[in-house]
Phi, psi and omega in degrees: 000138186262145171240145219219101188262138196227090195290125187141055170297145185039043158270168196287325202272279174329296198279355147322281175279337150320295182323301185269359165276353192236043147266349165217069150317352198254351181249335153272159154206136213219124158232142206250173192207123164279135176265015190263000198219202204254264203014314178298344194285356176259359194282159164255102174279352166281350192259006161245170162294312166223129183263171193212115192251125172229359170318132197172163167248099187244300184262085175215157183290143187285139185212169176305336180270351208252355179299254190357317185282297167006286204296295156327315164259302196294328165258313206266276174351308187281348218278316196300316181278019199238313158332290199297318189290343173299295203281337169254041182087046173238148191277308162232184190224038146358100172243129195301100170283200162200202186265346203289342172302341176288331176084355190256152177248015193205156181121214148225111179268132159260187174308312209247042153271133175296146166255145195224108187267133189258311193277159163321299168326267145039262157340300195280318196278315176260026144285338169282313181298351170289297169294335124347264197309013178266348182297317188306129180205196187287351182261326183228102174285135180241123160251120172260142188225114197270109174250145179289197188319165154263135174218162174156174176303135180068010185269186192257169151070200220313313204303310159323296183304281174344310192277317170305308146346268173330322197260029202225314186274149142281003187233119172229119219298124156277071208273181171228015185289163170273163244182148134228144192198153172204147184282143189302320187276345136262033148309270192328307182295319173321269139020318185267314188276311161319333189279274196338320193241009171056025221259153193193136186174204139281118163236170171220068189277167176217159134332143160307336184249136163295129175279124170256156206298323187287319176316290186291325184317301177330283169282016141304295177293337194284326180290012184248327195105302188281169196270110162281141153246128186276153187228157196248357186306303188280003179279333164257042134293333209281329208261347203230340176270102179272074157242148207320330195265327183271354197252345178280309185326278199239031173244153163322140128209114187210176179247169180262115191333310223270357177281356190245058190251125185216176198283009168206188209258130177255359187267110208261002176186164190240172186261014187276327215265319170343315193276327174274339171276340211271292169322335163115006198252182195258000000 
């Protein structure tokens, strides 16, 4: 049996794959530890196989007074539990990055693109890996796991505004752009297979499908009954706006397919059915 500390209470990501490791109580045992107070620190961290840090700050907007909290919670929290877990025995260690270390909102991320991060996130998230991967040795294993958006039933950030959307407009640009994006259950299983293979790296995991944006509003709505139609009227105003929000919307952004390649299959749903579980159908 792995036993499995999930540092983040009640975060979206943590109680997710909690949720889907203790679908086989008899291979797991999984306690979650709030990071918002002193309290983890009494914890033993020697007494699990892994810890899996998922504590952090993302989705809130960023300003000049909330950096110093970035920098605090997203590097130093981790780097101080990554620390702890060293010294007190624990074999590995799993820490949540994001894609957001690249800094980019348009492109194709590869093996050899650098990250160069614009935001505090960002900032903070590959300076804790930096400071993480220094830990690593023949005893304490580390996997950073950089994942593009996160989506599912109950999450935070772009995908809510999107669905909403979707169930609101009758119109929508008809594009073609690309997406990397991976549904929370797979994730999760990614996660399960990394606990399962004692595994230390890099990862990128995705969805088998690039997403595209006009696509998915589409089976948002569809899965509700409703039609959205899409139009090609608003794509070249859509083409002349360079601003942030429009460029998350409808611009390229993926990783190359051959970096999320991991050694048995972790995509547990594909994304048109995805979208109908996330959305609530059957």
């Amino acid at each position: 049996m792995k036993k499995i500390l999930i540092t983040g209470k009640d975060s979206y990501i943590g109680t997710s794959v909690e949720n889907w490791l203790m679908r086989e109580p008899d291979k797991y045992k999984v306690h979650t530890v709030d990071m918002q107070n002193e309290l983890w620190k009494k914890e033993d961290f020697g007494a699990y196989d892994v810890i899996f840090h998922v504590a952090g700050i993302a989705h809130i907007k960023e300003t000049k007074e909330n950096q110093d909290l970035y920098y605090k919670v997203n590097r130093d929290l981790a780097y101080e539990t990554a620390k702890k877990a060293k010294a007190e025995g624990a074999k590995s260690f799993i820490f949540l990055s994001s894609m957001s270390v690249y800094g980019l909102e348009k492109g194709i991320i590869d093996k050899n693109t650098p990250a160069k991060p614009g935001t505090a996130y960002g900032k903070s998230k590959i300076e804790a890996e930096e400071l993480i991967m220094k830990l690593q040795d023949q005893s304490f294993k580390l996997a950073i796991i950089r994942p593009p958006m996160v989506y599912g039933k109950g999450c935070k950030g772009n995908y809510p505004r999107l669905a909403k959307l979707a169930l609101k407009t009758p119109f929508f640009p008809n594009t073609k752009n690309k997406r990397s994006m991976i549904y929370i259950d797979n994730l999760s299983e990614f996660v399960k297979q990394l606990i399962d293979d004692d595994s230390s790296g890099l990862f990128f995991p995705q969805n088998a499908e690039y997403v595209c944006t006009s696509e998915m509003v589409k089976l948002i709505a569809g899965a509700h009954g409703r039609k959205v139609y899409m139009t090609r009227l608003f794509n070249p105003l859509l083409k002349i706006m360079n601003i942030s929000t429009v460029n998350k919307l409808f611009g390229d952004l993926v990783y190359d397919m051959s970096m999320s390649e991991y050694k048995r299959n972790y995509r547990v749903c594909n994304f048109k059915e995805s979208i109908i579980q996330t959305e609530g159908g059957k």
